[in-house]
C-alpha positions in Angstrom: -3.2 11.9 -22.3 0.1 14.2 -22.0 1.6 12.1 -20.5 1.6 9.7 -22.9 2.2 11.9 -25.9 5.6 12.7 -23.7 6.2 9.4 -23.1 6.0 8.7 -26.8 8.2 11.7 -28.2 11.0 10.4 -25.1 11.0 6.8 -27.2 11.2 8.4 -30.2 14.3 10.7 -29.6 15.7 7.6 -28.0 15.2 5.7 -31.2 16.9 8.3 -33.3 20.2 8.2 -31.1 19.8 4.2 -31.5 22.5 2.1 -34.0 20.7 -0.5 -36.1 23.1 -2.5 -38.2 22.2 -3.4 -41.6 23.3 -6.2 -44.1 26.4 -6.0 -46.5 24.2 -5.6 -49.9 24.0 -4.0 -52.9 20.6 -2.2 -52.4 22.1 -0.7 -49.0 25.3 0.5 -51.2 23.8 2.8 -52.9 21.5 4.0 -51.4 24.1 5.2 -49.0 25.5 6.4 -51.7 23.1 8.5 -53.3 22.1 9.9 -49.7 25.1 11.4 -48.8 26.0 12.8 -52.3 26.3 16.5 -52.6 23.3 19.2 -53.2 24.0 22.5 -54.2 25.1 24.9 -51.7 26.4 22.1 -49.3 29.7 22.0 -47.3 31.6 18.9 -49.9 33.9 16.3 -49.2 35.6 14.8 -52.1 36.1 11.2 -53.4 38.4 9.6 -56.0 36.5 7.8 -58.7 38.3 4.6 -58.7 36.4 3.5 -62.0 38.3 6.0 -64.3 41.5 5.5 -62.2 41.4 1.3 -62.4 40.6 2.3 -66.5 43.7 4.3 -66.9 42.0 7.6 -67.6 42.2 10.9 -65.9 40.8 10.6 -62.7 37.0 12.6 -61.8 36.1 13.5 -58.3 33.0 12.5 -56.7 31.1 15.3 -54.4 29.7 14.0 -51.2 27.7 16.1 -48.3 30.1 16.6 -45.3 27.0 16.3 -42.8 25.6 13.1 -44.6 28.8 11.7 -44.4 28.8 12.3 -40.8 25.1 11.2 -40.3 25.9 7.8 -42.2 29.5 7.0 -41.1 28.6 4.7 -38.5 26.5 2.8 -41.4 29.2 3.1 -43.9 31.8 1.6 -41.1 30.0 -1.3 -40.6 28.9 -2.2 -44.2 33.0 -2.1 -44.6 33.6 -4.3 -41.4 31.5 -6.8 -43.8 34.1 -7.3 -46.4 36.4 -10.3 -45.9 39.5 -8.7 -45.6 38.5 -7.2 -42.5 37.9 -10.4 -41.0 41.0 -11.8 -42.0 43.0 -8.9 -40.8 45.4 -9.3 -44.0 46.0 -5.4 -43.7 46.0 -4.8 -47.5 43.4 -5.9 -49.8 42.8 -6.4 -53.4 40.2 -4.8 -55.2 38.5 -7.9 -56.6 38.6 -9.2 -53.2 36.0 -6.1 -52.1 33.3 -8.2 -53.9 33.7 -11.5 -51.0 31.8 -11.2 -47.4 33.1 -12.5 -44.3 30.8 -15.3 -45.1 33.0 -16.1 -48.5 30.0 -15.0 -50.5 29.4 -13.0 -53.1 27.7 -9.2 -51.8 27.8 -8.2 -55.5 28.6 -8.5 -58.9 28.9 -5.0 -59.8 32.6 -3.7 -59.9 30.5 0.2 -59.5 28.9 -1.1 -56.4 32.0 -2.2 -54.7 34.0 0.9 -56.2 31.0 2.7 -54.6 31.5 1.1 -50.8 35.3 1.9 -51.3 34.3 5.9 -52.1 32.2 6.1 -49.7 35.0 4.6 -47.1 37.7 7.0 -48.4 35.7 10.0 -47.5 34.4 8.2 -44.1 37.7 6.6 -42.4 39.8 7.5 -44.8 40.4 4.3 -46.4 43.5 5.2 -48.4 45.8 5.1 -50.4 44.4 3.1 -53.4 47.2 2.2 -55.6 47.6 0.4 -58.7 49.5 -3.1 -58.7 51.8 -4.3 -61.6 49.1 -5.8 -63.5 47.7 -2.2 -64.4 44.3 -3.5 -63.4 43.9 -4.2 -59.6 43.7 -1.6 -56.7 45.2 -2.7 -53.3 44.4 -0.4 -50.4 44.8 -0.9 -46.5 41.5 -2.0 -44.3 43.4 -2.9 -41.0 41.7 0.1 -39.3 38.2 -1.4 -40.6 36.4 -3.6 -37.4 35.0 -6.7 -38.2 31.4 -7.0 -38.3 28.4 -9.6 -38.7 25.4 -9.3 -41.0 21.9 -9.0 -39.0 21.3 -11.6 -40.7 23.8 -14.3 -39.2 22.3 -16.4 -37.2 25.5 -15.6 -34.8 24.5 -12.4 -34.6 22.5 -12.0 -32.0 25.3 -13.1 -29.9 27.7 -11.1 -31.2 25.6 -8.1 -31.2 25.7 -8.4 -27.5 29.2 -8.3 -27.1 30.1 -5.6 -29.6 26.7 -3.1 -29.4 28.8 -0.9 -27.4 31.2 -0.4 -29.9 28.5 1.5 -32.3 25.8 2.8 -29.6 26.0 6.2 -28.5 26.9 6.3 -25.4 24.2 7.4 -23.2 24.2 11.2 -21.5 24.1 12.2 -18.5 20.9 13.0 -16.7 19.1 10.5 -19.7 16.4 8.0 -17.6 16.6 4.4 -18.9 14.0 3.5 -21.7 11.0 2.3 -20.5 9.6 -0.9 -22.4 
């Protein structure tokens, strides 16, 4: 019976070193979001609230957990490689563009969510500068260092998956045996 109990813990420390990809929504958004935001007492990064800045106002500071951010920046990444300005590699992209998948479908209809994505991205891969354009109401910022990604739920993702996997998998240590199925 040890040996098995062994066996098991092995498969489960393997499966917490595993990358699952998940699906551009708004349900995944936040709660990404309200994972990695700040508890008392932790180590903070800090976010611009794009809300109060697109409104005109004073902008607020959001407080987000250093080590959630870390622990979810792989998750964050690739709900960003979703968007369909990464896929069109246009460089700069407008706000109200933040709202189409690579798909040229809707992910939401919630300006907070997407302004949500977008904090979560400037304190993860530093997807800045936001800035204002002339109309006083759209913010532009630069996603050409975002990778392209597919939704698990593309039927061409399995394929692709396959090709890009080692892109967002740990790579394995030395010394660590091959998973036994």
């Amino acid at each position: 019976m040890k040996f098995n109990l062994e066996r098991a813990d092995k498969k489960a420390k393997e499966k917490e070193n595993q990358f699952f990809p998940i699906d551009l929504n708004e349900g995944n958004v936040q709660a990404i979001f309200n994972r990695c935001l700040a508890k008392e007492g932790e180590a903070t990064t800090y976010a611009q609230v794009l809300q109060k800045a697109l409104s005109g106002k004073d902008s607020d500071l959001v407080r987000f957990s250093k080590i959630r951010i870390a622990q979810n920046s792989k998750n964050i990444s690739y709900l960003l490689g979703q968007l369909d300005g990464a896929h069109k590699k246009e460089g700069l992209m407008l706000l109200e563009y933040g709202i189409m998948n690579y798909n040229g479908k809707k992910w939401t209809t919630s300006a907070d969510n997407l302004l949500k994505l977008y904090e979560l991205g400037m304190v993860n891969i530093n997807l800045t500068p936001f800035s204002l354009q002339e109309d006083g109401e759209s913010l532009v910022t630069d996603i050409s260092s975002i990778k392209p990604t597919l939704s698990p739920k593309d039927p061409n993702f399995p394929e692709w998956w396959e090709k890009h996997k080692s892109e967002w998998e740990e790579p394995k240590k030395e010394g660590q045996e091959p998973a036994d199925d």
